[in-house]
N, C-alpha and C positions, 0 to 999 in steps of 0.2 A: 564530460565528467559529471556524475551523480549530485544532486546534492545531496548534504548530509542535514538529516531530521529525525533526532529521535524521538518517538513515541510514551507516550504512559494511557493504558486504555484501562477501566474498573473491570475487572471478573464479574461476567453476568450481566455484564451494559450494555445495550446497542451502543456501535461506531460507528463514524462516518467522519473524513474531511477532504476538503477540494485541495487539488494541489496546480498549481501553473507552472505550466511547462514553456521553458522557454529555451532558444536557440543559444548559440555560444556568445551570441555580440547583447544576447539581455533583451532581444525582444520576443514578444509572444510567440508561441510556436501554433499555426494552422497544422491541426491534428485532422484534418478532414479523410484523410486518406485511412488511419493509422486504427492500432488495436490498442490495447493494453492492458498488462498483465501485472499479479502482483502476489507475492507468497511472502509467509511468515515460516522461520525453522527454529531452532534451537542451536543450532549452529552451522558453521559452512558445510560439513559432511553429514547433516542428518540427512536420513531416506523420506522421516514422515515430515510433513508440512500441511500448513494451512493457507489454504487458497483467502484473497480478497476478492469482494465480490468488486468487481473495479470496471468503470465505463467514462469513456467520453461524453460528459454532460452538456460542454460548450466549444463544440471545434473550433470555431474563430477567436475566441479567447482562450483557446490551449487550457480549458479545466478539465482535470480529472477527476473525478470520484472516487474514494476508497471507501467501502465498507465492509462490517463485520457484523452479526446479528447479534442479539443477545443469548442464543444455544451458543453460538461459538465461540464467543469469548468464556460462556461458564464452563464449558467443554476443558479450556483453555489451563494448564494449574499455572498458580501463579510463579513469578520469575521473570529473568530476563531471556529475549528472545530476537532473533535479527529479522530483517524486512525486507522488501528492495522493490520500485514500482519499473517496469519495462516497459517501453512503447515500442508497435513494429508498424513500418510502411509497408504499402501496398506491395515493395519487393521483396520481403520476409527480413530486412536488415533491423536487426534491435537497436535500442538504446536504452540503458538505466536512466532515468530521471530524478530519482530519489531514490538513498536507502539509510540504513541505520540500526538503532534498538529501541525493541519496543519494553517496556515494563510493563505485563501483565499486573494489577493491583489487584490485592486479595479482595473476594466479597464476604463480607458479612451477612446477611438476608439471604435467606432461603427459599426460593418459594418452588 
């Protein structure tokens, strides 16, 4: 089961956070083998979506990386928006590890 974390990211900010993945008994998950995926929507039936740019940064302590640029988040109009991060094994079997909502926050600054 996912867990649940929701997000608040500024319009026009670079993002990024680690996330740990761990197994169902609460300890770390070795990601050695695995991928990971992770998209932003508007809601469960939208067609458009924004990709994370998302990697395994520390496979023996189960970190992920999620990031966002600052084009994409000002691309981004403000509101709320859903998330979900995926890991897949070397057999193509997925799992959620995290999902939730994000709060795009408006920017002010232009540049």
């Amino acid at each position: 089961m996912a867990v649940l974390s929701n997000l608040s990211i500024d319009q026009g900010a670079d993002y990024s956070a680690d996330i740990v993945v761990q197994d169902a008994n609460g300890n770390v998950a070795n990601l050695a083998s695995y991928t990971v995926a992770g998209q932003i929507r508007k809601s469960y039936s939208s067609t458009g979506f924004t990709n994370f740019t998302a990697s395994i940064t520390d496979s023996a302590r189960g970190i992920v990386t999620i990031q966002l640029s600052n084009t994409t988040t000002n691309g981004m109009k403000a509101g709320r928006y859903l998330y979900d991060i995926e890991i897949t094994d070397d057999g193509g079997v997925k799992t959620r590890v995290v999902e939730g909502q994000i709060t795009i926050n408006p920017g002010i600054t232009q540049t």
